[in-house]
Each structure stands twice: as C-alpha cells, then as structure tokens.
C-alpha positions, 0 to 999 in steps of 0.5 A: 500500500502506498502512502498515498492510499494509506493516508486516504484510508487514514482520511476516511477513518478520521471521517467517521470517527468524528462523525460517530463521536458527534452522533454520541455526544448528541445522543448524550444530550438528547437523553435527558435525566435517565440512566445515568450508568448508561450516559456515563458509558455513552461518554467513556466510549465518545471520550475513547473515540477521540483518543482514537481520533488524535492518534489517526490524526498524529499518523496522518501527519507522519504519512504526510512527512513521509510524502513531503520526503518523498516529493523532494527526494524526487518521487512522484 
C-alpha cells in the first residue's frame, strides 16, 4: 500500500470517527435525566473515540512527512 492510499484510508477513518463521536455526544444530550450508568458509558466510549481520533490524526501527519520526503527526494 502506498502512502498515498494509506493516508486516504487514514482520511476516511478520521471521517467517521468524528462523525460517530458527534452522533454520541448528541445522543448524550438528547437523553435527558435517565440512566445515568448508561450516559456515563455513552461518554467513556465518545471520550475513547477521540483518543482514537488524535492518534489517526498524529499518523496522518507522519504519512504526510513521509510524502513531503518523498516529493523532494524526487518521487512522484
């Protein structure tokens, strides 16, 4: 796999990610005063999410570097 193709995979992850960790917050704030062990879970798993999400993000700009070096060491 190119690092071209993983960064685009890396992308498309990190667009999920987000989008499933905003979908869980909003879920929390529609729930209102009901159970609370299960609105403590639902905020460990969008906390756990974006901890997904900035490790995604510190590869994604490793792949970057990566292909900046390539890009002056003459690579297409």
């Amino acid at each position: 796999m190119s690092i071209k193709d993983e960064l685009q995979d890396v992308e498309a992850d990190l667009t999920r990610l987000r989008a499933e960790e905003r979908e869980t917050r909003q879920q929390i704030g529609e729930m209102g005063a009901t159970d609370q062990v299960e609105i403590s879970a639902m905020i460990s798993q969008a906390d756990e999410t974006v901890q997904l999400i900035a490790g995604l993000e510190r590869h994604r700009d490793r792949l970057l570097e990566q292909l900046e070096g390539e890009k002056g060491k003459g690579a297409p």
